[in-house]
Each structure stands twice: as structure tokens, then as C-alpha cells.
C-alpha positions, 0 to 999 in steps of 0.5 A, a space after each residue: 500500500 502507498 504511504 501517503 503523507 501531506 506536502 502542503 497544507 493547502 486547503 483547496 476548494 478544488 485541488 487539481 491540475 498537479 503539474 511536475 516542472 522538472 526544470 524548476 523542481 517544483 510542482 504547480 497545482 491549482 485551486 479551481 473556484 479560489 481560484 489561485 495557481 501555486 508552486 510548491 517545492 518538493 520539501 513542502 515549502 509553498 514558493 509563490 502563489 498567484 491569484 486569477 479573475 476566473 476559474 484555472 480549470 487546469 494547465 500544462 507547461 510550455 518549452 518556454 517556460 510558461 504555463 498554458 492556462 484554461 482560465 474559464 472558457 479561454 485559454 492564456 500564457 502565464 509567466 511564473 517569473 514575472 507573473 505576466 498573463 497574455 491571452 492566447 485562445 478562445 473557445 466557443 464554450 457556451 456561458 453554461 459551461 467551463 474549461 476543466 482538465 487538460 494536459 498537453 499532448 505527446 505531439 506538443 499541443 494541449 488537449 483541454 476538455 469543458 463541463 457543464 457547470 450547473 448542479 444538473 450537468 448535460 453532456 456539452 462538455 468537448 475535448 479540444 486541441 490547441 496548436 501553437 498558433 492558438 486555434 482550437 480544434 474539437 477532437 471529441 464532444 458529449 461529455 457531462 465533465 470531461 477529466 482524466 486526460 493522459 497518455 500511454 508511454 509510447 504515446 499511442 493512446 489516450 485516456 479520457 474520462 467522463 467524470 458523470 459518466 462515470 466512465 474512462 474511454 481509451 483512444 488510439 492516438 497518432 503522437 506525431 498528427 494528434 489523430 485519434 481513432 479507435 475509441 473504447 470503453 475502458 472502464 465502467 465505475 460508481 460511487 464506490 469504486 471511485 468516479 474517475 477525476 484526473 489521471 496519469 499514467 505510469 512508465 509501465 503503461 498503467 493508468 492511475 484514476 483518482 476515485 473522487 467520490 471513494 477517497 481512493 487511487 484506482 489503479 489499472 492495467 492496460 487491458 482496463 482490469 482494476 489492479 489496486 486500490 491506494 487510499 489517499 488521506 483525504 475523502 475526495 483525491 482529485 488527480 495524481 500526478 508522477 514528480 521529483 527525480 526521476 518521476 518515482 514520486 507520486 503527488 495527488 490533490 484533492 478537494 474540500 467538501 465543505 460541512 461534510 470534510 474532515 481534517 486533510 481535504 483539501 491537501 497536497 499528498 506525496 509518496 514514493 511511487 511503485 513505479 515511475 510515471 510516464 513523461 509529460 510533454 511540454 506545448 511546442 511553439 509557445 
């Protein structure tokens, strides 16, 4: 069983969108509804935080340096250093939804998904592809809150989840084109084996599920069998994310749930992994 422990006392709303940075050292997560990005040293130290005017529905890192950042239903540049935030693209989001997870692609774009935001969620969520350039492609669409964006290894297929689905598909995915093809049932979930958040991959190729509504980390092997289950100290764990030297430590968010939470929620947690993560790329051209 993974021995999770508390890195940062951060007390989110919403937790997500942990991003290891490899030329820093440090890992940046967000508090979606704060909403607020912060970096976080690996000895726990909160290095800097940065307030936004809108929802930060996730991010990715760019070859420059920078973060690409779903900021409500648009997307932006932020600079850690000067703390500069240039508009970069749009999407045609209705006004009931907003831009949620996202990570960028083995073909250096990002791939960010919407959900409907009201309590009773229509399946309006999409999964769009950002280029360089800043134009925005809709690659798949029907989604109640599109979540658990990762890729295999070799970066052949895609894992995407419908958090109100509760459901992860899998894709073939051409990781020079960015084409998708072949999509898939994965896995099927409920309440109690974990509605599918976040997710990452390992270089094993399993793919890891935060279980938000069962306080877990799903773990699978790549035919879609439930391999373990890894409780995580806090009642809703919202995405994992492989970090430190050589990817062997394993970082997962989580969420506040108000009245109902207990001590922890909220929290950043750290381990040691039981195998490295698959490396994440990094958005060419920005």
C-alpha cells in the first residue's frame, strides 16, 4: 500500500491540475473556484502563489517556460517569473459551461476538455486541441465533465474520462498528427469504486484514476482490469500526478467538501511511487 503523507497544507476548494516542472523542481497545482495557481517545492515549502479573475480549470507547461492556462472558457500564457498573463485562445464554450482538465499532448499541443457547470450537468462538455498558433480544434464532444486526460508511454493512446459518466474511454492516438481513432470503453465505475477525476499514467503503461467520490487511487492495467486500490488521506483525491527525480514520486490533490470534510481535504499528498510515471510533454511553439 502507498504511504501517503501531506506536502502542503493547502486547503483547496478544488485541488487539481498537479503539474511536475522538472526544470524548476517544483510542482504547480491549482485551486479551481479560489481560484489561485501555486508552486510548491518538493520539501513542502509553498514558493509563490498567484491569484486569477476566473476559474484555472487546469494547465500544462510550455518549452518556454510558461504555463498554458484554461482560465474559464479561454485559454492564456502565464509567466511564473514575472507573473505576466497574455491571452492566447478562445473557445466557443457556451456561458453554461467551463474549461476543466487538460494536459498537453505527446505531439506538443494541449488537449483541454469543458463541463457543464450547473448542479444538473448535460453532456456539452468537448475535448479540444490547441496548436501553437492558438486555434482550437474539437477532437471529441458529449461529455457531462470531461477529466482524466493522459497518455500511454509510447504515446499511442489516450485516456479520457467522463467524470458523470462515470466512465474512462481509451483512444488510439497518432503522437506525431494528434489523430485519434479507435475509441473504447475502458472502464465502467460508481460511487464506490471511485468516479474517475484526473489521471496519469505510469512508465509501465498503467493508468492511475483518482476515485473522487471513494477517497481512493484506482489503479489499472492496460487491458482496463482494476489492479489496486491506494487510499489517499483525504475523502475526495482529485488527480495524481508522477514528480521529483526521476518521476518515482507520486503527488495527488484533492478537494474540500465543505460541512461534510474532515481534517486533510483539501491537501497536497506525496509518496514514493511503485513505479515511475510516464513523461509529460511540454506545448511546442509557445
Amino acid at each position: 500500500m502507498i504511504a501517503f503523507r501531506t506536502l502542503a497544507a493547502l486547503g483547496s476548494r478544488v485541488g487539481e491540475s498537479p503539474v511536475w516542472d522538472d526544470r524548476r523542481g517544483v510542482l504547480f497545482v491549482c485551486d479551481v473556484l479560489v481560484p489561485t495557481i501555486h508552486r510548491v517545492a518538493l520539501d513542502g515549502t509553498v514558493v509563490a502563489s498567484w491569484s486569477f479573475d476566473r476559474t484555472v480549470g487546469s494547465f500544462g507547461l510550455a518549452e518556454s517556460g510558461r504555463l498554458v492556462v484554461a482560465l474559464g472558457r479561454d485559454i492564456v500564457l502565464f509567466d511564473p517569473e514575472s507573473g505576466s498573463v497574455n491571452a492566447f485562445a478562445c473557445t466557443p464554450e457556451p456561458g453554461t459551461n467551463r474549461l476543466n482538465d487538460g494536459k498537453v499532448g505527446p505531439d506538443g499541443r494541449f488537449y483541454i476538455g469543458s463541463m457543464d457547470d450547473r448542479p444538473e450537468k448535460e453532456p456539452l462538455g468537448v475535448l479540444y486541441r490547441v496548436s501553437a498558433d492558438g486555434s482550437v480544434e474539437p477532437v471529441a464532444t458529449g461529455f457531462k465533465v470531461s477529466n482524466g486526460l493522459a497518455w500511454s508511454p509510447d504515446g499511442r493512446l489516450l485516456y479520457h474520462s467522463d467524470s458523470r459518466g462515470p466512465t474512462i474511454d481509451c483512444y488510439d492516438f497518432d503522437p506525431e498528427s494528434g489523430a485519434l481513432s479507435g475509441k473504447r470503453r475502458f472502464a465502467t465505475l460508481n460511487e464506490a469504486t471511485g468516479r474517475p477525476d484526473g489521471g496519469a499514467c505510469d512508465a509501465e503503461g498503467f493508468y492511475w484514476s483518482a476515485g473522487v467520490s471513494a477517497g481512493v487511487l484506482n489503479r489499472f492495467s492496460p487491458d482496463g482490469t482494476l489492479v489496486s486500490r491506494h487510499p489517499v488521506p483525504a475523502r475526495a483525491p482529485t488527480m495524481p500526478c508522477f514528480c521529483g527525480p526521476g518521476l518515482g514520486l507520486l503527488a495527488v490533490t484533492s478537494l474540500n467538501l465543505g460541512s461534510e470534510s474532515r481534517n486533510g481535504d483539501g491537501d497536497l499528498f506525496i509518496a514514493e511511487a511503485p513505479a515511475a510515471g510516464a513523461a509529460i510533454a511540454r506545448m511546442k511553439g509557445v
